[in-house]
N, C-alpha and C positions, 0 to 999 in steps of 0.2 A: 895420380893422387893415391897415395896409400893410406888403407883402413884407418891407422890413428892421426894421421893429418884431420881427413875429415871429421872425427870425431871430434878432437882438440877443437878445429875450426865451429864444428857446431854446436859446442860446450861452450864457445866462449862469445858466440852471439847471442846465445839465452842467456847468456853472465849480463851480457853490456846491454839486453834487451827487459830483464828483468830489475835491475842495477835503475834503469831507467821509469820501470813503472810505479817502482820503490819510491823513488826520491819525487815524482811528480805526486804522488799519493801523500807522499810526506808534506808534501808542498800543500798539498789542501787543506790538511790535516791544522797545518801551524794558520796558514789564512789562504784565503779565496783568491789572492791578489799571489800569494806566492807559486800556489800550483798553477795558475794562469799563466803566468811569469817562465816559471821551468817546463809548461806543456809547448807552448809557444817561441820562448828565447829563453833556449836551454843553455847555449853560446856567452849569456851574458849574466842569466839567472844564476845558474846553477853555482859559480865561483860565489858570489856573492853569497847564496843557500849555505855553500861552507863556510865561508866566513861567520854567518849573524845565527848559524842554527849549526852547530860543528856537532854536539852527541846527535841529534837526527841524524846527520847527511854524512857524518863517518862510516855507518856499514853501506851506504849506499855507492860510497867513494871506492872502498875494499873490493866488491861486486864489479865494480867495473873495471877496476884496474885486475882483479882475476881474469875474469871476459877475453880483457887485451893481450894480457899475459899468454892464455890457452889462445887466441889467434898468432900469434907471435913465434909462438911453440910450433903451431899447425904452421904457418907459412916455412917454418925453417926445416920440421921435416920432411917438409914437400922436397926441398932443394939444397938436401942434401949429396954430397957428392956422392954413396954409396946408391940412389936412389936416381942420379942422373946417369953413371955406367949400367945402370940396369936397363936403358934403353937400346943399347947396342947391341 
């Protein structure tokens, strides 16, 4: 694993971890039933969160899909080809 894999990687678990404490906070915010809702069944909340409450749950949607992005990034420059001859 090279230095900016890891880093990527662990930028983009605070993204998706942060993204997450956002939108359950928002979720309280708007009512008691909703942050329960996406604490609990985020699987089935949280679409729904975008749907009925979209200016709230917009930057929280941005936040995650960044998160996955920098995971994405970090998995690919783990395995890249210049980085898998450097094992020989």
């Amino acid at each position: 694993m090279s230095d900016w894999s890891g880093l990527f990687g662990g930028l983009g678990v605070v993204c998706l971890l942060a993204g997450f404490v956002w939108v359950v906070l928002a979720g309280f915010g708007e009512k008691l039933e909703w942050g329960l809702g996406l604490l609990f069944f985020s699987g089935i909340a949280y679409p729904l969160f975008l749907i009925f409450h979209w200016r709230t749950a917009k930057p929280t949607l941005m936040l995650k899909h960044i998160g996955f992005g920098l995971i994405l990034l970090a998995a690919h420059s783990d395995s890249s080809p210049a980085s898998l001859d450097a094992d020989y």
